[in-house]
C-alpha positions as CSV (number, residue, x, y, z in Angstrom):
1,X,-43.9,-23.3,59.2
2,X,-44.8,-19.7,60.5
3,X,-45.1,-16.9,58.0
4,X,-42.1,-15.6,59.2
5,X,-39.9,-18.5,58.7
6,X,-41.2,-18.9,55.1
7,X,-40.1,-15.4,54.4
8,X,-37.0,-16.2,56.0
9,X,-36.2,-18.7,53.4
10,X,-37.7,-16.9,50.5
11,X,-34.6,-14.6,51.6
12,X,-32.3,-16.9,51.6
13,X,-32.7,-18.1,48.5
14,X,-33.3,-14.9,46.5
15,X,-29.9,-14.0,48.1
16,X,-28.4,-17.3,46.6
17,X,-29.5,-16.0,43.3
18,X,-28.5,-12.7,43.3
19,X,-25.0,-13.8,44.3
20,X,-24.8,-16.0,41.1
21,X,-26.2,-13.5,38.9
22,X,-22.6,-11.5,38.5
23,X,-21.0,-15.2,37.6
24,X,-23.6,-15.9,35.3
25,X,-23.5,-12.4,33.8
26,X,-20.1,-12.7,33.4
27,X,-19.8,-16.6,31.6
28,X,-22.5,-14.6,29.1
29,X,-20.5,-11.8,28.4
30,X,-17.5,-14.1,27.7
31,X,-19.2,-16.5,25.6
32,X,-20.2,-13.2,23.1
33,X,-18.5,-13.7,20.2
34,X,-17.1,-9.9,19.5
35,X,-18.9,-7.9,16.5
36,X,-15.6,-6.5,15.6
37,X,-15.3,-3.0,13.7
38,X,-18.7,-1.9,11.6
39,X,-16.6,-1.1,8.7
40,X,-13.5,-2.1,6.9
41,X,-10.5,-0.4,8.3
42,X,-6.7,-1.1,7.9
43,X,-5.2,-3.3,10.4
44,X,-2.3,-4.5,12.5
45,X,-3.4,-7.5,12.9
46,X,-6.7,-9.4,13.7
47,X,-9.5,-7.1,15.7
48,X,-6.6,-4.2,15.8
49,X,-7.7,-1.3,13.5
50,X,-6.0,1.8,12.6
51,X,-5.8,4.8,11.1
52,X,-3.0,3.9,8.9
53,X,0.3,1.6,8.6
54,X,3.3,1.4,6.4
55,X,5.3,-2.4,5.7
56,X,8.8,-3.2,4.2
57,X,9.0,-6.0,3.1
58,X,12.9,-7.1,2.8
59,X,14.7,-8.6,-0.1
60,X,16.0,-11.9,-0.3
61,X,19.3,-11.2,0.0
62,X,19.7,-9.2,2.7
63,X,16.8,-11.2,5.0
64,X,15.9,-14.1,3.2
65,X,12.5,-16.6,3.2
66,X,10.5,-15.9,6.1
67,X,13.1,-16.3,9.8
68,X,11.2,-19.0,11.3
69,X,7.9,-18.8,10.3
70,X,5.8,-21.4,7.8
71,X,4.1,-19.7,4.9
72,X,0.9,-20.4,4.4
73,X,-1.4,-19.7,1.8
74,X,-5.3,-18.1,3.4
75,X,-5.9,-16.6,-0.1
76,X,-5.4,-19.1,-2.7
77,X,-2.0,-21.0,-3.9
78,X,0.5,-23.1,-2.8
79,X,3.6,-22.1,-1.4
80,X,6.2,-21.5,-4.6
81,X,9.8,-23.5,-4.5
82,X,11.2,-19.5,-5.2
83,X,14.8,-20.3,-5.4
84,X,15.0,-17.0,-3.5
85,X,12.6,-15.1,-1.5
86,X,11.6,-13.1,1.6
87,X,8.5,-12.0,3.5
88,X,10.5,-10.7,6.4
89,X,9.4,-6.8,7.3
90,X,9.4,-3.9,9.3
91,X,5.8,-1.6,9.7
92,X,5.2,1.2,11.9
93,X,1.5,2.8,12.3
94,X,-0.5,5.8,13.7
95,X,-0.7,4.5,16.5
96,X,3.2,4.0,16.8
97,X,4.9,5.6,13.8
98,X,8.4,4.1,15.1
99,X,9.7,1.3,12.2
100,X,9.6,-2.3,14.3
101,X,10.6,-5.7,13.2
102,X,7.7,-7.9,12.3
103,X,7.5,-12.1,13.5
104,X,6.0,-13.2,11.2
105,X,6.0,-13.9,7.4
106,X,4.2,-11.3,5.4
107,X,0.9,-11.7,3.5
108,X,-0.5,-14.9,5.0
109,X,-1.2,-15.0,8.6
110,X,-3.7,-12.3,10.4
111,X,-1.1,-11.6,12.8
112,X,0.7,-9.0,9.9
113,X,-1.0,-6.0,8.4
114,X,-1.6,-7.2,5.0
115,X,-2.9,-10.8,5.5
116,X,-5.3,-9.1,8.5
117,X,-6.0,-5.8,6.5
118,X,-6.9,-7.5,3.0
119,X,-9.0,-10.7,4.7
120,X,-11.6,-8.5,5.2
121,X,-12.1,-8.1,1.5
122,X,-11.4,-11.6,0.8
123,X,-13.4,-13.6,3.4
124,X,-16.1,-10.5,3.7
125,X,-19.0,-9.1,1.7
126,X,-17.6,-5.8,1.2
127,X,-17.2,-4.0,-2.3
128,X,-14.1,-3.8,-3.4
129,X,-12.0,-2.6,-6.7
130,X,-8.6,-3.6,-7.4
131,X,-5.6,-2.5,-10.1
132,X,-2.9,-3.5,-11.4
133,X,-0.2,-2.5,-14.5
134,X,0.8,-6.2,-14.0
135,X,-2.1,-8.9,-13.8
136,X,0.3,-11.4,-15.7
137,X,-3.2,-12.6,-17.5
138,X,-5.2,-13.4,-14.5
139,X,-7.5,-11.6,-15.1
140,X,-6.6,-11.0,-18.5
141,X,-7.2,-6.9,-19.2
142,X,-8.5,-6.3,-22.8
143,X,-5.9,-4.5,-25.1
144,X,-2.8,-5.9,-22.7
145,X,-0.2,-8.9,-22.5
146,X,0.7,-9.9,-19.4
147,X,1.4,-5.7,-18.3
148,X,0.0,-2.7,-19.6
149,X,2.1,-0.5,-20.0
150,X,2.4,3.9,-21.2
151,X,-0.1,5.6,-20.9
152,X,-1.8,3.5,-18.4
153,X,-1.0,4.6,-14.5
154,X,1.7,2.8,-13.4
155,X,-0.2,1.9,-10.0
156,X,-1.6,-1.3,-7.8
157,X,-3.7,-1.8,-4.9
158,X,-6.8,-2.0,-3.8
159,X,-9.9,-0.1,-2.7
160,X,-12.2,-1.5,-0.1
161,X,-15.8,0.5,1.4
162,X,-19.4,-1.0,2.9
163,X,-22.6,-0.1,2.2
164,X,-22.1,3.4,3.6
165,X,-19.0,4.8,1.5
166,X,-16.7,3.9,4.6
167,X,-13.3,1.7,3.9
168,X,-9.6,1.8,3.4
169,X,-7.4,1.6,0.8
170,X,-4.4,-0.5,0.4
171,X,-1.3,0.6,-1.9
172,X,0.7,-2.2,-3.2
173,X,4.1,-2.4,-4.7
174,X,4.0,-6.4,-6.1
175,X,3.0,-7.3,-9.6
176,X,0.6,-10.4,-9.7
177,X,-0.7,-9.2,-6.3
178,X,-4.0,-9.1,-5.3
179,X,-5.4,-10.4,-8.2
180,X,-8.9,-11.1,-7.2
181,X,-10.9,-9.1,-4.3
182,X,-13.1,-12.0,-3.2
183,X,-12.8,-15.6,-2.2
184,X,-16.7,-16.1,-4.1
185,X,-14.7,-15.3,-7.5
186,X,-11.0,-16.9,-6.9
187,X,-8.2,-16.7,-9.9
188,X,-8.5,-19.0,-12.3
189,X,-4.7,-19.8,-13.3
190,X,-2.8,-18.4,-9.8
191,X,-2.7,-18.4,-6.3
192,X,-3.6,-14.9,-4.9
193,X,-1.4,-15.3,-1.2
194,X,2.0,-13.1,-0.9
195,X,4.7,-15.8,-1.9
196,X,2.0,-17.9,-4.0
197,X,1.6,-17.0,-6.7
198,X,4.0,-17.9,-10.2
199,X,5.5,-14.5,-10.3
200,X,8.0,-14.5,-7.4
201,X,7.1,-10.7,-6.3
202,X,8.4,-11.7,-2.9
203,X,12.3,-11.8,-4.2
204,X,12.9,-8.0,-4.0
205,X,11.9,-5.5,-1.6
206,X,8.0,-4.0,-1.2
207,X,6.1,-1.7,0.5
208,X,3.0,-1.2,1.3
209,X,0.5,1.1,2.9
210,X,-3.0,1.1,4.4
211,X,-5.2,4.0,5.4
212,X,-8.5,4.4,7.2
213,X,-11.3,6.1,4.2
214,X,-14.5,8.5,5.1
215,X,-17.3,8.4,2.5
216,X,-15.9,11.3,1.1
217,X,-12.1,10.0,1.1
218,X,-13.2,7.2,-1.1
219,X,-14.5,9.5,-3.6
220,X,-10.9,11.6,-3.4
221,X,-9.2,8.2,-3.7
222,X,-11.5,7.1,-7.1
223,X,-10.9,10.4,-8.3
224,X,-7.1,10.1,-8.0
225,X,-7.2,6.6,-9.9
226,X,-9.2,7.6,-12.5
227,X,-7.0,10.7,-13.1
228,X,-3.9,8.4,-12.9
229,X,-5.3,5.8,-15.8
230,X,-5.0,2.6,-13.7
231,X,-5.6,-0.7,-15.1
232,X,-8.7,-2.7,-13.9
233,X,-12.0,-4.0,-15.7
234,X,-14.8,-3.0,-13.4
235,X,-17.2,-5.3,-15.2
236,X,-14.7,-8.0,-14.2
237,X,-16.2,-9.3,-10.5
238,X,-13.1,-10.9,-9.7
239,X,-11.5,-7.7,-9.2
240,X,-14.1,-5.0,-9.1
241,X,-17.6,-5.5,-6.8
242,X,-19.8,-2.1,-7.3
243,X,-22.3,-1.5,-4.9
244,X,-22.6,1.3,-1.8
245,X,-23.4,4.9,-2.1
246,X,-24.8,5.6,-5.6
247,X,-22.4,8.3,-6.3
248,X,-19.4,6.0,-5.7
249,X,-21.1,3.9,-7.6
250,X,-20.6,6.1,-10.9
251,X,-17.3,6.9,-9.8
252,X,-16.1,3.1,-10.4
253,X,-17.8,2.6,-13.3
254,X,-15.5,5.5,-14.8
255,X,-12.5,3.2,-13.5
256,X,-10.3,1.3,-16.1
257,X,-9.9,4.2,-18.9
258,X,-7.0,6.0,-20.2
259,X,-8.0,9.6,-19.6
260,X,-5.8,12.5,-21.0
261,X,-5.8,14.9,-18.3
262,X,-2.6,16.8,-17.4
263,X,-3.8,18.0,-14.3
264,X,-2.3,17.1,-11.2
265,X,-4.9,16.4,-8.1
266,X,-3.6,17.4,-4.3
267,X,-5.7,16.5,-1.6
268,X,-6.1,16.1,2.0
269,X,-7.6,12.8,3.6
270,X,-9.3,13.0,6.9
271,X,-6.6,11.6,8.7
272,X,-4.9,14.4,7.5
273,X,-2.7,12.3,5.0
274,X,-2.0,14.2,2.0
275,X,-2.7,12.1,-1.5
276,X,-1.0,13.3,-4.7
277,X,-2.7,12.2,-8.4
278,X,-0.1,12.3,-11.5
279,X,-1.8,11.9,-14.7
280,X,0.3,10.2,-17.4
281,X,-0.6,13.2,-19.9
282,X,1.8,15.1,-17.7
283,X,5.3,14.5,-19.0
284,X,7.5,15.2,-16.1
285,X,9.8,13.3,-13.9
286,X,7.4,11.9,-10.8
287,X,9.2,12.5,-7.6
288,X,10.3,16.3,-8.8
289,X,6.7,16.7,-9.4
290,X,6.1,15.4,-5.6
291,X,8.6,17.7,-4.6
292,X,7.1,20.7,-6.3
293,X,3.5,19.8,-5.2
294,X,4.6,20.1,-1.7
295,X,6.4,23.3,-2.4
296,X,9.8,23.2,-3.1
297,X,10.9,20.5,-0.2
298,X,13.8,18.2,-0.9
299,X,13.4,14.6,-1.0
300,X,15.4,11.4,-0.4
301,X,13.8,8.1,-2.5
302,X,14.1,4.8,-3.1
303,X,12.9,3.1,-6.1
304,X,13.3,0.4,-8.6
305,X,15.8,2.8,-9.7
306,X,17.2,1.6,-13.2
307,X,17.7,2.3,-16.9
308,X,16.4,5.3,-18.2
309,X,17.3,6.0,-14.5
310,X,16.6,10.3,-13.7
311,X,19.6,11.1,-11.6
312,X,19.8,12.6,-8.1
313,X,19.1,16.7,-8.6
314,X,20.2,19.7,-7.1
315,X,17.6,22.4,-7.0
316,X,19.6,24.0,-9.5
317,X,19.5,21.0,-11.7
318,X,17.5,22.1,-15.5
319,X,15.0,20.2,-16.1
320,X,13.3,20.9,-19.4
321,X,10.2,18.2,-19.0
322,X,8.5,20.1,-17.0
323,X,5.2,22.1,-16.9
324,X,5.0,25.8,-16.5
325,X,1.7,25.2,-14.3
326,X,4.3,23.9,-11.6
327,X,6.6,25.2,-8.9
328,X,10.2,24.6,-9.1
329,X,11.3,21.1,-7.4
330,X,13.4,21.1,-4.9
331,X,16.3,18.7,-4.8
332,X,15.7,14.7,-4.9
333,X,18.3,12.2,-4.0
334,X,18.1,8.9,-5.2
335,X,19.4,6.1,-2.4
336,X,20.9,3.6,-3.6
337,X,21.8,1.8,-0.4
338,X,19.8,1.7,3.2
339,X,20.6,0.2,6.0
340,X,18.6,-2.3,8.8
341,X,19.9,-3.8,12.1
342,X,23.3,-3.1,10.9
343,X,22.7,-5.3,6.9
344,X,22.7,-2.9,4.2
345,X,19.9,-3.2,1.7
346,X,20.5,-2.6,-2.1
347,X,17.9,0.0,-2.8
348,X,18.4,-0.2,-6.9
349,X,16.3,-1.8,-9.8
350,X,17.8,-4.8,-11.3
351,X,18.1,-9.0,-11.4
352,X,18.9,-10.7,-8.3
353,X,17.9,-10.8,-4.9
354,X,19.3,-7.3,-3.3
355,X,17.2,-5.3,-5.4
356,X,14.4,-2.9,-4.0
357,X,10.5,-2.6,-5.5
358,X,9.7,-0.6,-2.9
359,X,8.8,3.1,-4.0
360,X,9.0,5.1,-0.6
361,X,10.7,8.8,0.1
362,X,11.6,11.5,2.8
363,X,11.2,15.1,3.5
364,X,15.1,16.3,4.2
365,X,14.3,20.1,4.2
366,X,11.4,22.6,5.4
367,X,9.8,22.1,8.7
368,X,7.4,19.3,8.0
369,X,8.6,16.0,8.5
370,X,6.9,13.7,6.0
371,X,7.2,10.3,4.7
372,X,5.9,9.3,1.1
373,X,4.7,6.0,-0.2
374,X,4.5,6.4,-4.1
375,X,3.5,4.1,-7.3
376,X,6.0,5.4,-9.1
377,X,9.7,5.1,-9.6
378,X,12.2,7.3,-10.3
379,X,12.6,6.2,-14.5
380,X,12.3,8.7,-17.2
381,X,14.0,11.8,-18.3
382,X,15.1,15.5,-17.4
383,X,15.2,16.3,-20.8
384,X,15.0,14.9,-24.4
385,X,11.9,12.2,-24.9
386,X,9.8,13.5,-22.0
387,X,7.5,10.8,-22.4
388,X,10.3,8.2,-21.1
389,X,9.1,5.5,-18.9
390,X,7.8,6.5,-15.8
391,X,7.5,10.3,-17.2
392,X,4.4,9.6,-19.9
393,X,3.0,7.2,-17.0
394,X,0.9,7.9,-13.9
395,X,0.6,7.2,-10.3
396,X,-0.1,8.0,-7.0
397,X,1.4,9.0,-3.9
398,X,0.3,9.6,0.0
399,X,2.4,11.9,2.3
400,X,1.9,11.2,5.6
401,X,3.3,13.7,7.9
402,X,4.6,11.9,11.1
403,X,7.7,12.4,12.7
404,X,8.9,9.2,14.4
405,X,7.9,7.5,11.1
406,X,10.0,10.2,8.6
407,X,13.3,9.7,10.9
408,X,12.2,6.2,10.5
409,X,12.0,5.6,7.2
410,X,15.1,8.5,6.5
411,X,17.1,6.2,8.4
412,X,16.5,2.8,6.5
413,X,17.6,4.8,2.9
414,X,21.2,6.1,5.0
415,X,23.7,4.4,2.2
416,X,25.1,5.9,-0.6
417,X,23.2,7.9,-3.3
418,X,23.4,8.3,-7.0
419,X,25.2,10.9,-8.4
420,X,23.7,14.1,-10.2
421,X,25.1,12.4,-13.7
422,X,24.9,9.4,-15.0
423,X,27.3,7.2,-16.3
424,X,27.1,4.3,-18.5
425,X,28.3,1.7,-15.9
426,X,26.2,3.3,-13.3
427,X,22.6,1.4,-13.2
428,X,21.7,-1.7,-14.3
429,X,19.7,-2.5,-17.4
């Protein structure tokens, strides 16, 4: 064969190689599993970060068990015979702030934005703390029953960050829920899945909300707890892992404590949401001290709105518990009744399955459109025992400032609302 020829078929076949290489290349890259995001972040669902998301979760009555979904139980438990229950839900995000109708059932599949957004605690190696006025004695919390009640925060959720400060934090409504942060130290006594655990927390409505933390968010956010007294044990690894930046570090060690503070702590996340610290030294009825932290704006909420229930106010309404370091409150309804796909939702405290849990409000005056997602409900006093219930607690609460989600969320408490006085046969016991 003639050196030419030979280089002839060299050609050839480097040619047949090179035309392989893009195939080849291409099986590789689709064989890679995906890293995923570096940090914890709130999600969707699976591999869908955000920078925030807000869920209703219904009430039994009104959109009972779960459509036609199969609960399941990712986190621990078995699925509870609940003679009522429902893990049907709406959720809107920052990257759509418009309310949509979830598929799924709530809490325990990855397709939803709790199970996906609170697996990466669980099933991860991230440190976490959690907290809870309403463990039910798993974990047990030294110098409580199965609640803890005045003057510890009246406040649950959970706090997640890696070994650079970055995370998220998740705001829950449901007692008995999460109850540990890690599948390496499960409960002992209790399932820890939405809708598994003994306490059926899935009978009225929820909420809860998810936003994306900076290093120096999550410092904000353990500042806010520690001001608002919540309940948690961080020498307890079930529900507090320490590690990260040392200065967080010190910060959740100071976790856990009844402080007295009566200072109330405003600030502004880098997302832009707003976070709002009560302490339960300050004596004043909650969402009037939202509304006068954001300067006078009215408010329309839903809470577990029941005896000592504050009525609806007027911004003329007296209010003597209240704190001459504070502006004037604007006016804050209290809904009573909301509305979904043409049902209307009971928005009240009380027994039975058309009750809400749920602790969310609106902006319905000044030029910011804002939705709020509090701890807190709307229990106390104007005047007399200022301590009352949720008065001589604290909490916390994140304003978001989104339009498409405040007409949202304004829309779901359209009903009736309570009335500036209370009567005896008005609310529930």
């Amino acid at each position: 064969m003639s050196i030419f020829r030979l280089d002839q078929v060299k050609k050839i076949a480097l040619y047949a190689v090179l035309a392989l290489l893009p195939i080849v290349s291409c099986d590789l890259q689709a064989q890679e599993p995906s890293t995923g995001p570096s940090h914890p972040l709130p999600m969707l669902s699976e591999g869908r970060p955000v920078d925030w998301w807000f869920a209703f979760k219904f009430n039994a009555t009104t959109f009972p068990s779960c459509g036609t979904a199969a609960r399941s139980c990712p986190f621990g438990g078995t699925p509870e015979a609940y003679r009522i229950f429902s893990q049907q839900f709406i959720y809107a995000s920052s990257a759509d702030g418009t309310l949509h109708k979830g598929n799924d059932c709530l809490g325990d599949d990855l397709s939803d934005p709790v199970a996906a957004t609170f697996a990466q605690a669980y099933n991860g190696s991230y440190f976490y703390a959690i907290w809870n006025d309403q463990f039910y004695g798993d974990p047990a919390i030294k110098g409580c029953g199965d609640s803890c009640g005045a003057p510890w925060g009246h406040s649950k959720g959970m706090l997640v960050w890696d070994t650079g400060g970055d995370g998220f934090v998740l705001q829950v409504t449901t007692p008995s829920w999460p109850g540990a942060g890690s599948s390496q130290h499960p409960r002992l006594t209790d399932g820890n899945t939405l809708g598994c655990v003994k306490d059926n927390d899935v009978q009225v409505s929820q909420h809860f909300f998810s936003i994306r933390l900076t290093r120096s968010d999550v410092l904000k956010v353990l500042h806010a707890l520690q001001n608002a007294s919540v309940v948690t044990d961080p020498n307890n690894p079930q529900i507090v892992h320490n590690g990260g930046p040392a200065e967080i570090q010190e910060e959740v060690k100071n976790l856990g404590k009844r402080v007295s503070s009566k200072e109330v702590l405003d600030e502004t996340l880098s997302t832009g949401v707003e976070l709002i610290s009560k302490p339960s030294g300050l004596n004043v009825p909650p969402w009037q001290l939202v509304s006068s932290v954001l300067h006078g704006v009215s408010l329309r909420t839903a809470t577990w709105w029941t005896r000592p229930a504050i009525p609806s106010t007027t911004s003329t309404t007296s209010i003597d518990c209240w704190s001459d370091t504070l502006e004037k409150p604007g006016s804050v309804q209290i809904a009573t009744s909301g509305i979904w796909d043409s049902t209307v939702i009971g928005l009240t405290g009380g027994p039975g399955g058309n009750f809400n849990h749920a602790k969310i409000g609106v902006s319905i005056s000044g030029a910011d459109e804002m939705a709020i997602f509090g701890d807190m409900n709307q229990q106390g006093a104007l005047s007399g025992n200022c301590k009352s219930s949720q008065n001589g607690r604290g909490g916390l609460f994140y304003v978001v400032r989104n339009k498409d989600l405040a007409h949202g969320v304004l829309k779901l408490m359209q009903g009736n609302t309570a009335p500036t006085t209370i009567l005896p046969a008005t609310v529930k016991k």
